[in-house]
C-alpha atoms as an extended CHARMM CRD file, in Angstrom:
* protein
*
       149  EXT
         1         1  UNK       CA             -6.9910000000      -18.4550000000       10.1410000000  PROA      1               0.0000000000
         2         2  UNK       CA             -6.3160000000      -19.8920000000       13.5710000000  PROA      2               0.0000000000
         3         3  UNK       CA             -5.4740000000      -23.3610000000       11.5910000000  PROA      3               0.0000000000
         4         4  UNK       CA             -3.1330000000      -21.4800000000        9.4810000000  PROA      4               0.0000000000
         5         5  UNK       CA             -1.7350000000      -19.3700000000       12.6420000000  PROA      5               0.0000000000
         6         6  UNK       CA             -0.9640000000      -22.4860000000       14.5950000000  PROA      6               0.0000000000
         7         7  UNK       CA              0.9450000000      -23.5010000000       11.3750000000  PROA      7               0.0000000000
         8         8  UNK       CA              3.0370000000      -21.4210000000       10.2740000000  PROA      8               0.0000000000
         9         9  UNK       CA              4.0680000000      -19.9490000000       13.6880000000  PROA      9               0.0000000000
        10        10  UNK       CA              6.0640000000      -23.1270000000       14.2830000000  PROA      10              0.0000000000
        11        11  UNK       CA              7.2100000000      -23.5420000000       11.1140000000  PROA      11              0.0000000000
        12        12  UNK       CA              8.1550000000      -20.2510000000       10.6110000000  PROA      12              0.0000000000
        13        13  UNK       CA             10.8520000000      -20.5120000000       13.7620000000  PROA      13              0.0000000000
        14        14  UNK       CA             12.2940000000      -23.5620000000       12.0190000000  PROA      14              0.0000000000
        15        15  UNK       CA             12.5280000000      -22.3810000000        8.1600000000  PROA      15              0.0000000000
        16        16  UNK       CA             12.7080000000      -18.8020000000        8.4770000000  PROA      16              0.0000000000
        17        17  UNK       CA             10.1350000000      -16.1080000000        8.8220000000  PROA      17              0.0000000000
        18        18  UNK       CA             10.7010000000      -14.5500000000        5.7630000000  PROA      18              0.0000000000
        19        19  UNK       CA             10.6750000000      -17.8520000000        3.6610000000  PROA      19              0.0000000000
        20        20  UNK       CA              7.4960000000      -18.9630000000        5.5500000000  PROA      20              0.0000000000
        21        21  UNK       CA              5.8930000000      -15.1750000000        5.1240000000  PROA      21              0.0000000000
        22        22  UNK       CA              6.2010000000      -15.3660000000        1.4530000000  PROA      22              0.0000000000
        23        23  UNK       CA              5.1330000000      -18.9490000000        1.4280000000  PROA      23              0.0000000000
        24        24  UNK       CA              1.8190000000      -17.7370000000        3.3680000000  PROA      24              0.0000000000
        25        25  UNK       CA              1.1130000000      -14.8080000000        1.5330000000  PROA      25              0.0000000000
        26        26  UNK       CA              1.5310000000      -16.6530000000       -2.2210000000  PROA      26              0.0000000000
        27        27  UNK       CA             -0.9800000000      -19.2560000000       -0.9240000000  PROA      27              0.0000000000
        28        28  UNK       CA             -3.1120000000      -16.1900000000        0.3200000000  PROA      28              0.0000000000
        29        29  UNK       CA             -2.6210000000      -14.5800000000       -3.0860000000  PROA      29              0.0000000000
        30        30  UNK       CA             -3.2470000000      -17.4880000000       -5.4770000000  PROA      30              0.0000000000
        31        31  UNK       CA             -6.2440000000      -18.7480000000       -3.8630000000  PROA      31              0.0000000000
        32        32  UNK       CA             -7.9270000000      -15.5950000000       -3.3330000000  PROA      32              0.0000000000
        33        33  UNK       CA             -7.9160000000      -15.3110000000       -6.5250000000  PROA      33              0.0000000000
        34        34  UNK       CA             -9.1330000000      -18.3250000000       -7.3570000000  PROA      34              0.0000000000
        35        35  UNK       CA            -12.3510000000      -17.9400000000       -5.0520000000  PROA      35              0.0000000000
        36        36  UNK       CA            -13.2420000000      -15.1510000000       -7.3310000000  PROA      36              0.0000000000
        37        37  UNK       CA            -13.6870000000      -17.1790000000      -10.4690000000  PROA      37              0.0000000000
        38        38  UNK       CA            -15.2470000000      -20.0000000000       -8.1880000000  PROA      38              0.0000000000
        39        39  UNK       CA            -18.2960000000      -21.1310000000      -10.1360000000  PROA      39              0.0000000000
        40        40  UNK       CA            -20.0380000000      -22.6570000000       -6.9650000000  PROA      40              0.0000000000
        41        41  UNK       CA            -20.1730000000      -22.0330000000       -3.2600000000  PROA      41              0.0000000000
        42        42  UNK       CA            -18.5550000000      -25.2200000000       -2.0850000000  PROA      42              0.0000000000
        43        43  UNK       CA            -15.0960000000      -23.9150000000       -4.8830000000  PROA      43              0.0000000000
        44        44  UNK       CA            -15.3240000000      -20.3470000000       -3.3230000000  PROA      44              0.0000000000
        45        45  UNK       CA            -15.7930000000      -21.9380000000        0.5480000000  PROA      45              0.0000000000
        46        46  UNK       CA            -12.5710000000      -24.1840000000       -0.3030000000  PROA      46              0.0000000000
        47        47  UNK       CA            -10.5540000000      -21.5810000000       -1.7180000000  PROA      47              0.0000000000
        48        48  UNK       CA            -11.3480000000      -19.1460000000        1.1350000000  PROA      48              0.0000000000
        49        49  UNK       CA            -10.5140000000      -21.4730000000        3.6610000000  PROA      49              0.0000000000
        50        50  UNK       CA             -7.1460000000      -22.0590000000        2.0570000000  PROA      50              0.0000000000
        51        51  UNK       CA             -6.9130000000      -18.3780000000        1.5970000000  PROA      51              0.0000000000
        52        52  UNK       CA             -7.6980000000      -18.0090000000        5.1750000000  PROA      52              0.0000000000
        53        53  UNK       CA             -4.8220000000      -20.5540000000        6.5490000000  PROA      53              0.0000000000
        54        54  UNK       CA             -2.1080000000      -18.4140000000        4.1800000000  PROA      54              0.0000000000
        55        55  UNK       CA             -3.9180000000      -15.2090000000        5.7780000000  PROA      55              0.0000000000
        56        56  UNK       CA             -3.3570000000      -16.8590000000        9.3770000000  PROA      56              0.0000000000
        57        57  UNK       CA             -0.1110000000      -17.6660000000        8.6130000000  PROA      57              0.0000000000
        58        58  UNK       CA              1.1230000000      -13.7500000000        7.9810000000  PROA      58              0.0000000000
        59        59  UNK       CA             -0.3320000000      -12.8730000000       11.3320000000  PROA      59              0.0000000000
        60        60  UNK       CA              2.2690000000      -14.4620000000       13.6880000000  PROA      60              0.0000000000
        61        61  UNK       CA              4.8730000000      -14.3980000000       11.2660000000  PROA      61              0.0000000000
        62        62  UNK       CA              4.4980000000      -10.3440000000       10.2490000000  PROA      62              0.0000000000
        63        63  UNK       CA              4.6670000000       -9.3210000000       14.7020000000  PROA      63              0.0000000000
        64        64  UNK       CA              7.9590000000      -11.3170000000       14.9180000000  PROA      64              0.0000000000
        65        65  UNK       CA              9.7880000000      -10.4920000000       11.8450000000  PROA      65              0.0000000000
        66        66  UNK       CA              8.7820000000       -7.0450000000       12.2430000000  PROA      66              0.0000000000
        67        67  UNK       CA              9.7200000000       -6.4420000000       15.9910000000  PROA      67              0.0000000000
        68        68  UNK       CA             12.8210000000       -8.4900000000       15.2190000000  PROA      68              0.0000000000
        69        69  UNK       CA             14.1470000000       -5.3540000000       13.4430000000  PROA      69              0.0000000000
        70        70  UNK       CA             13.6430000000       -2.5550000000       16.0270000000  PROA      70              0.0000000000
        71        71  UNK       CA             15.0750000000       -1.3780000000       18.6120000000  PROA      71              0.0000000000
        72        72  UNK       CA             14.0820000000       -3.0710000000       22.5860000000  PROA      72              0.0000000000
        73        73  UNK       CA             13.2220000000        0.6770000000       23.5790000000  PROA      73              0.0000000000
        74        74  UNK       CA             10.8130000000        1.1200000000       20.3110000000  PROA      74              0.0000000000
        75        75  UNK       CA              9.3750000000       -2.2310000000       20.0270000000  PROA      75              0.0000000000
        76        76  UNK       CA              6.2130000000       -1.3310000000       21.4110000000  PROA      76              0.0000000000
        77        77  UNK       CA              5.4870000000        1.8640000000       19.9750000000  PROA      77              0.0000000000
        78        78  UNK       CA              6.0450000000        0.6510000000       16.1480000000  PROA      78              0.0000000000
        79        79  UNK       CA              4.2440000000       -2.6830000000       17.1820000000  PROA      79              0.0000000000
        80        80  UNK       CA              1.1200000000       -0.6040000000       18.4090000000  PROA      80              0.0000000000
        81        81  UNK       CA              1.7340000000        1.4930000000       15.2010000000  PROA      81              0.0000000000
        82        82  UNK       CA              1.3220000000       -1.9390000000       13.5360000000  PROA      82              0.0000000000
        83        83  UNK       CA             -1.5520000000       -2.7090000000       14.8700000000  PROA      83              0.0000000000
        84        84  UNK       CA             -3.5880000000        0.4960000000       14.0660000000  PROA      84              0.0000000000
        85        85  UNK       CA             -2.7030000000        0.4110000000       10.5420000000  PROA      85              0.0000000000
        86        86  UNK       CA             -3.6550000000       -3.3060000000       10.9000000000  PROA      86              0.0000000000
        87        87  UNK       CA             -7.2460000000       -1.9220000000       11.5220000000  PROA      87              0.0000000000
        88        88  UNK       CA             -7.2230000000        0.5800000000        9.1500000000  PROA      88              0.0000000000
        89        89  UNK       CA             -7.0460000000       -1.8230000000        6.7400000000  PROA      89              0.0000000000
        90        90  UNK       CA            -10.3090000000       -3.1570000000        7.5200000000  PROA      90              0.0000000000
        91        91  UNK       CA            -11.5390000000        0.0660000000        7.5210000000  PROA      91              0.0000000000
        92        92  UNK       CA            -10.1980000000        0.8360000000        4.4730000000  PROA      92              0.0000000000
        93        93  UNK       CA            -11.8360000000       -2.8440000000        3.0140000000  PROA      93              0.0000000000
        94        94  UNK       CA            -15.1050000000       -1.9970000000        4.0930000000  PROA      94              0.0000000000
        95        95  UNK       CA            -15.0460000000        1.2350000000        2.1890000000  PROA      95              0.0000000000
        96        96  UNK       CA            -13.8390000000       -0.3970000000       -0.9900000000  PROA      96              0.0000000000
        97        97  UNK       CA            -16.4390000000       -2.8510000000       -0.6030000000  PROA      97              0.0000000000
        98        98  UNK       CA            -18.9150000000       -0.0260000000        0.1840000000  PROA      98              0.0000000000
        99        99  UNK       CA            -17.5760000000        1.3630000000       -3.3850000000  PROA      99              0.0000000000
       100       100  UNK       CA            -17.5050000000       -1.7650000000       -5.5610000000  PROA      100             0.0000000000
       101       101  UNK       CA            -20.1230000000       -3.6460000000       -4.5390000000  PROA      101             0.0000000000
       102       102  UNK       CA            -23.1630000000       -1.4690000000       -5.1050000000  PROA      102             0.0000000000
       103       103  UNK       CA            -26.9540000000       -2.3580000000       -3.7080000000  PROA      103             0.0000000000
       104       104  UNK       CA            -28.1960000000       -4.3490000000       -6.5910000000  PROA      104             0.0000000000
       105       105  UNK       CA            -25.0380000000       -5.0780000000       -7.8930000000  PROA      105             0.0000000000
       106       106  UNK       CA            -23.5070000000       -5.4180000000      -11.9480000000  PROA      106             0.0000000000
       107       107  UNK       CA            -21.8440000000       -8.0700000000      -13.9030000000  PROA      107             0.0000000000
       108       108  UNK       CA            -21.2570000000       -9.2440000000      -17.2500000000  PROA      108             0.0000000000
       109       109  UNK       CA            -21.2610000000      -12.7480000000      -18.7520000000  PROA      109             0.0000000000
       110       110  UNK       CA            -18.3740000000      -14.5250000000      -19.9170000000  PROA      110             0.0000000000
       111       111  UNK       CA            -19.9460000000      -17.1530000000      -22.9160000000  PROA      111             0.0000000000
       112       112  UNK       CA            -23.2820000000      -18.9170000000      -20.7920000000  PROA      112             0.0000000000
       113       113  UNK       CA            -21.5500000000      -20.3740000000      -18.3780000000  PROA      113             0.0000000000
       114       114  UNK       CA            -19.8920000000      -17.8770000000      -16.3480000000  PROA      114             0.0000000000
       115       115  UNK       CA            -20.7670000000      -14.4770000000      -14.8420000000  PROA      115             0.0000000000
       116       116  UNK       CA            -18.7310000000      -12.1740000000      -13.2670000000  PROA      116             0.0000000000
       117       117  UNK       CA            -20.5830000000       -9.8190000000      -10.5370000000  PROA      117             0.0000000000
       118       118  UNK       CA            -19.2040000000       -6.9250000000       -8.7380000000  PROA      118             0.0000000000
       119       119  UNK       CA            -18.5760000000       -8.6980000000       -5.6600000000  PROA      119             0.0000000000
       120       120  UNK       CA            -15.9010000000      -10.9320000000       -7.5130000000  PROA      120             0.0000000000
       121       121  UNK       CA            -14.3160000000       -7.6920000000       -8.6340000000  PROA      121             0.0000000000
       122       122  UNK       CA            -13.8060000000       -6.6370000000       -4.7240000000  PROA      122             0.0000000000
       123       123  UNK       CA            -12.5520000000      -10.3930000000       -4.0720000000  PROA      123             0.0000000000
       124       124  UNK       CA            -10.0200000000       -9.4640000000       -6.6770000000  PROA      124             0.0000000000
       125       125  UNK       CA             -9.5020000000       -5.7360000000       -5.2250000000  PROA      125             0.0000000000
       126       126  UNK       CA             -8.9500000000       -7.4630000000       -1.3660000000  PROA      126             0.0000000000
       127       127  UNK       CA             -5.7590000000       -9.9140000000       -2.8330000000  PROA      127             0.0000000000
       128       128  UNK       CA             -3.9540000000       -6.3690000000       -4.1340000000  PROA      128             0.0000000000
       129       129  UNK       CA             -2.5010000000       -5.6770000000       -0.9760000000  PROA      129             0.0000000000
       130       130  UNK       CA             -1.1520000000       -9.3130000000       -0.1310000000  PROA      130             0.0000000000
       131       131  UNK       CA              0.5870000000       -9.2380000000       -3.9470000000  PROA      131             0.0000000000
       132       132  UNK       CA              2.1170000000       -6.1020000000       -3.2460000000  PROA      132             0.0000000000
       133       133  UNK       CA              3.3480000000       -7.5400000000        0.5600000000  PROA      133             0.0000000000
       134       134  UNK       CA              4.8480000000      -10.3330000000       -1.4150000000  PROA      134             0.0000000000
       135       135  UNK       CA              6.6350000000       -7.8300000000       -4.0960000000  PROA      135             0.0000000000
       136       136  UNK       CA              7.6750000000       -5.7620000000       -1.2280000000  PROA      136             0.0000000000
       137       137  UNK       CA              9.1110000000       -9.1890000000        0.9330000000  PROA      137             0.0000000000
       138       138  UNK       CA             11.1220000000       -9.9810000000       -1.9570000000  PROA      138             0.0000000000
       139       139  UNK       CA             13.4780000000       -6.6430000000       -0.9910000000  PROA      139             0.0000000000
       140       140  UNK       CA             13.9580000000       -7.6700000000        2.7150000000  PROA      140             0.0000000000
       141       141  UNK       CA             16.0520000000       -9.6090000000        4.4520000000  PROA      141             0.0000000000
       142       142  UNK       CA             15.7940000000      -13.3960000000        6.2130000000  PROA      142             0.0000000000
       143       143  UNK       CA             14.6980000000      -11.7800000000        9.9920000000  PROA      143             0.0000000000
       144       144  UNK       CA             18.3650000000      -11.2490000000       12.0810000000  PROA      144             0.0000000000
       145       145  UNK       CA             17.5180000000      -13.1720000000       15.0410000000  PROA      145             0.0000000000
       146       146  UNK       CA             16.8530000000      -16.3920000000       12.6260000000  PROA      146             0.0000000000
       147       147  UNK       CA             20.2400000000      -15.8540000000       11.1060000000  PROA      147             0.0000000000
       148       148  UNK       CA             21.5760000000      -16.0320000000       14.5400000000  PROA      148             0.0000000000
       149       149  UNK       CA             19.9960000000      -19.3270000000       15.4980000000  PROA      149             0.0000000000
């Protein structure tokens, strides 16, 4: 993630946050789910990390687009708001987690080859809200203070 943050902070000022946000997030979305059809642990390890560097990327990117839209007098109320509902997201993970991925787990086989456990299901589950970011970036704007550059 910091790999990814370093990245696309920079880049983001030159291209555009919005460009670079939906740039990070697709790479977030495609290779998370990837990593849950990986068949071995170095496949899911590679396609974490890349998932991790888009996932870095939004970080940086989602504070300064964001704040770029508010008001100087609001900026850090809606930024703390932000940040809360940041955490409550990991909350809210580690309750879905809690409710897919039960003690001794389930699966089913796909031919011989391939099986598909519960804890690829929550992989899956964890990439829904980065595919509905990137339906919901689609609707806004390039940020105004990039426009103005």
């Amino acid at each position: 993630m910091m790999v990814g943050a370093f990245l696309w902070g920079g880049l983001a000022d030159k291209v555009g946050r919005r460009r670079c946000l939906t740039v990070a997030l697709a790479i977030n979305c495609v290779f998370a789910f990837l990593s849950s059809f990986a068949q071995s642990y170095g496949f899911f390890l590679f396609f974490r990390l890349l998932s991790g560097i888009g996932i870095g990327g939004t970080v940086p990117i989602v504070y300064s687009y964001f704040s770029e839209f508010l008001q100087m007098d609001k900026r850090g109320e809606h930024l703390s708001w932000l940040c809360m509902f940041w955490m409550i997201g990991g909350i809210y993970a580690s309750f879905t987690a809690w409710g897919i991925i039960p003690r001794y787990g389930w699966g089913f086989s796909m031919g011989t080859q391939f099986q598909f456990h519960s804890w690829r299901v929550f992989v899956l589950v964890a990439a829904l809200p980065a595919i509905t970011s990137l339906v919901g970036l689609s609707f806004m704007p390039e940020s105004p203070r990039f426009l103005l550059e």
